[in-house]
N, C-alpha and C positions, 0 to 999 in steps of 0.2 A: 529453589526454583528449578521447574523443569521444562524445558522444552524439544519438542520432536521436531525433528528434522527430514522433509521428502528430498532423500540422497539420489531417489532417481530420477527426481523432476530436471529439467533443465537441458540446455546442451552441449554442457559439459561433466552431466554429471556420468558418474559419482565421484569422478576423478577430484574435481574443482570443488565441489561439495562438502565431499570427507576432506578437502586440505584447511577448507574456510571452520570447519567446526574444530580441528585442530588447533588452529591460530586461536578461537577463541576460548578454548578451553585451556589456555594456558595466560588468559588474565582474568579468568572468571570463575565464580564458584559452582555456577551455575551447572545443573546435569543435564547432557545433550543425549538424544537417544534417536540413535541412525536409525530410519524407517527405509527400508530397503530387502532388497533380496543379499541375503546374509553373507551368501559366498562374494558376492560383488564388492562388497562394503569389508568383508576379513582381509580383501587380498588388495584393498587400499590403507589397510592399517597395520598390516602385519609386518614391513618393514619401518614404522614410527613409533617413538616412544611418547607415550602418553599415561595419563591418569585413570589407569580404567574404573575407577568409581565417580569419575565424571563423563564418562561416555558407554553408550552401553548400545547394542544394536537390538532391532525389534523386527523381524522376518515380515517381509510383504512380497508375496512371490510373483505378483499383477503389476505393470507399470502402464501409466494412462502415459501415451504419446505425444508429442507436442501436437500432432496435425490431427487427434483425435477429436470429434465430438464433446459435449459434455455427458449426450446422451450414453457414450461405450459406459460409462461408473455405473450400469444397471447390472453390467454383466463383467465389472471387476471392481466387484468386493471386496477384493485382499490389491489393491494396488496400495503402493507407497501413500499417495494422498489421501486414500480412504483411508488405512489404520490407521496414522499422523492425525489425522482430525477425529477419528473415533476416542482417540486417546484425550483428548482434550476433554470432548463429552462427559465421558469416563471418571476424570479429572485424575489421571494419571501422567498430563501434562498439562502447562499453565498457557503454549502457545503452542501454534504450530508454523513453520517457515519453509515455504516452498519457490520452486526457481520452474516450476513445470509449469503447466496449461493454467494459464487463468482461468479460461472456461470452466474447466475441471474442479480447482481449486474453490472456486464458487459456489460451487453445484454441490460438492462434500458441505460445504462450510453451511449452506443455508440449507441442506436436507438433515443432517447430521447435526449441527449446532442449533440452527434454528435461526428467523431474523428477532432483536428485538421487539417488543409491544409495542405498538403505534409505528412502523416501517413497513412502509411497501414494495421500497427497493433499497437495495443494500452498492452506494457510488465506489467506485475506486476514487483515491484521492493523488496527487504529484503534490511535489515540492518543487517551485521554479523560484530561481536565484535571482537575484536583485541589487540595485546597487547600494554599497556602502556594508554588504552584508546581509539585508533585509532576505528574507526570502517571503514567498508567498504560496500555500497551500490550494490548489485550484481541481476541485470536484466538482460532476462527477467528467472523467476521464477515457469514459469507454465505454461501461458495464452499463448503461442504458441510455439507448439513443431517443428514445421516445420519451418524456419526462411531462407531468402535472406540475402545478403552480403547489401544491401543499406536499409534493414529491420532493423540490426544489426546498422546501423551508426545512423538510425531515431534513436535505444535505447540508442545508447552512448551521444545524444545530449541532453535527453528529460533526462537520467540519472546526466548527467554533472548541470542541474539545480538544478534537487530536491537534489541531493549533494550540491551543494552549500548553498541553502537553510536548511539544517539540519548544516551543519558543519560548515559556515561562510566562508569557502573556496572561493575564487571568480572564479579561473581557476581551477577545481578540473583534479587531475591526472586518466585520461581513460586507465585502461588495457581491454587488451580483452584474454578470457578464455579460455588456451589452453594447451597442452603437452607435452611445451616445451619452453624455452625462443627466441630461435632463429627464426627469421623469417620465413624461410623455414619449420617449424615443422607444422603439425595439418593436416587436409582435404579440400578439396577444399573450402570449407563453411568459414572455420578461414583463410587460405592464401588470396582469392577474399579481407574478412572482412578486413584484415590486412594494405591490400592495400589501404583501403579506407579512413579506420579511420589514418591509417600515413599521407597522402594527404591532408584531410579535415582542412583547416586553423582556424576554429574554437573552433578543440579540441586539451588540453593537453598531447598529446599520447604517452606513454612511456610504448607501445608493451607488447608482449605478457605476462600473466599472469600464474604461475601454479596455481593448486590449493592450494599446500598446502603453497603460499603466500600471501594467502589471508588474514590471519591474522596479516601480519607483514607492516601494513602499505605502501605497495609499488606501491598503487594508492588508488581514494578514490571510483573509481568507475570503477567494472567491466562488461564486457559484454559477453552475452553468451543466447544460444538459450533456449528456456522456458522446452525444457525435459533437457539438461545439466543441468542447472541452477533447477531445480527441481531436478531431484536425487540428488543435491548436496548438498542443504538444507535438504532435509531430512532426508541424509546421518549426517548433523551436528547437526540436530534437536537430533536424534537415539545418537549419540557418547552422547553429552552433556547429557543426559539422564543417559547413562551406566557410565560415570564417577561419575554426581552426586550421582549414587546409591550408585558406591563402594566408595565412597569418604564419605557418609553416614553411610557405613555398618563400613566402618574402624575408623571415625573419631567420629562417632554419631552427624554430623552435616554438611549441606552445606558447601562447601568453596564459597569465595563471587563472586570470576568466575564467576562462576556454574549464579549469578544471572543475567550477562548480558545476557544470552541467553533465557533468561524469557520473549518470546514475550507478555507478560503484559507490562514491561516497557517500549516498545517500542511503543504498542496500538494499530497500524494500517500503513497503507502505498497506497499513491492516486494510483489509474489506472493514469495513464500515456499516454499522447497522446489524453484525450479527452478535450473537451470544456465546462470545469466544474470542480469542484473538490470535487471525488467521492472517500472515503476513506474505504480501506479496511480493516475489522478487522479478528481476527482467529474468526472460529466458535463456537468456545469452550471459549468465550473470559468471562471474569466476571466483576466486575464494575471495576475493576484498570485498565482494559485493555482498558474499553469504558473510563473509563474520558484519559487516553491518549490517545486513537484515537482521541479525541473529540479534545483534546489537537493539533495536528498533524495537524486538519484541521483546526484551527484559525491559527496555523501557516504558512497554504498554502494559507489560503487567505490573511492574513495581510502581506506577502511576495509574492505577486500575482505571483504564480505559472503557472497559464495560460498563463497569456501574455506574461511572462520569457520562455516558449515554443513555443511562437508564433515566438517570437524574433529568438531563438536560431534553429528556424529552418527554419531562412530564407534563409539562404544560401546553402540549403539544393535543389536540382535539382529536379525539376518536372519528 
């Protein structure tokens, strides 16, 4: 297996970057191939020892900026994220794992990869913790604030796998995000959705979801449009923060909670819906984050994520 790696994206990179592909290339077989600007990327390896037929650097002399546009990748064709995802194209890598601009990273992935057939838009997906261990997968999360009722059932499909693939679940339970348990509750956007995903013979759907159930295990995967699904996150990002302080200030230490919400452990999470597997990381990510991204994306590929979307969204209406 091979996967590229954008050494520039992020903000810490390449520093943090090159140390995470490090870490993991000494428990894995796996070939990493630094996409970066070359002298950047020598002069963070040149004093470590490592396996160089498991890492190998690939020149990208353009770096897309975190505060950049998506629109600048017209006029930086050789940035790190563009070669990284051409490479996948190409199929001279099986993933690609980035800690730079989502925007960016997007915008490569669905002009370069392409989205799959029957997808309109392509959701970010989170993994939010839960008690007992439970977690729960909650898309989309950002990447589109305006969403359809048959927008919403692409997500619940395309969610229902990479659940399964994280959790071992085969039929994962689909809620969809609303305000209230009863059918009749929400805006026409959740009632239309409601309809659809209960109808849809392929998904597990046991209705509507509140918010504050999302912790309690009562499905493994919820749906919801990308600004719900965003204030929501970082409404929980914000709380788990304020607890941990005062759970600090009182205790003079973390409770262990407090660590599942540590998107380190987690690493990253694919765009969804495209034809490739392009893994997103936080931008603020550091090497634990990137070897578990790195981690996420051997898992998408050794569990072929793509064609598990391809499948599960056959039955899906033109």
């Amino acid at each position: 297996m091979r996967i590229a790696l954008d050494v520039m994206g992020g903000d810490y990179a390449p520093k943090e970057i090159v140390a995470g592909a490090l870490r993991w290339s000494q428990s894995s077989e796996t070939t990493l191939l630094l996409v970066g600007r070359e002298d950047s990327i020598a002069r963070e390896l040149q004093d470590c020892s490592y396996d160089h037929n498991k890492i190998s650097i690939v020149h990208a002399s353009q770096v897309m900026e975190m505060d950049e546009s998506a629109a600048a990748l017209r006029n930086k064709k050789d940035s790190s994220i563009v070669v990284a995802t051409r490479l996948v194209k190409e199929g001279k890598a099986d993933a690609v794992v980035s800690c730079g601009s989502t925007g960016a990273q997007m915008a490569a992935a669905i002009i370069i990869l392409g989205r799959l057939a029957k997808i309109d838009r392509s959701p970010i997906a989170a993994l939010t913790p839960g008690i007992g261990g439970t977690n729960t997968l909650l898309l989309d999360v950002g990447a589109n604030v305006d969403c359809k009722p048959q927008q919403l059932l692409q997500f619940a499909l395309l969610g229902k796998v990479y659940a399964s693939i994280l959790t071992g679940v085969e039929n994962p339970r689909v809620g969809l995000l609303n305000i209230g348990e009863e059918e009749n509750k929400g805006n026409s956007l959740s009632l239309d959705t409601h309809i659809l995903l209960k109808e849809h013979p392929g998904l597990n759907f046991v209705g509507n979801i509140e918010g504050r159930d999302l912790f309690f295990g009562k499905s493994e995967v919820v749906v919801c449009d990308g600004f719900t699904g965003n204030i929501l996150l970082k409404s929980l990002e914000g709380i788990a923060m304020l607890l941990g302080k005062a759970c600090f200030e009182e205790l003079g230490q973390l409770p262990k909670i407090y660590q599942q919400f540590d998107y380190s452990r987690v690493g990253g999470t694919p765009l969804l819906g495209v034809d490739g597997v392009s893994i997103v990381c936080h931008g603020s990510s550091k090497s634990e984050a990137v070897f578990n991204g790195i981690r996420i994306a051997e898992q998408c590929v050794a569990q072929r994520l793509v064609q598990r979307q391809i499948l599960a969204l056959g039955a899906v209406g033109d």
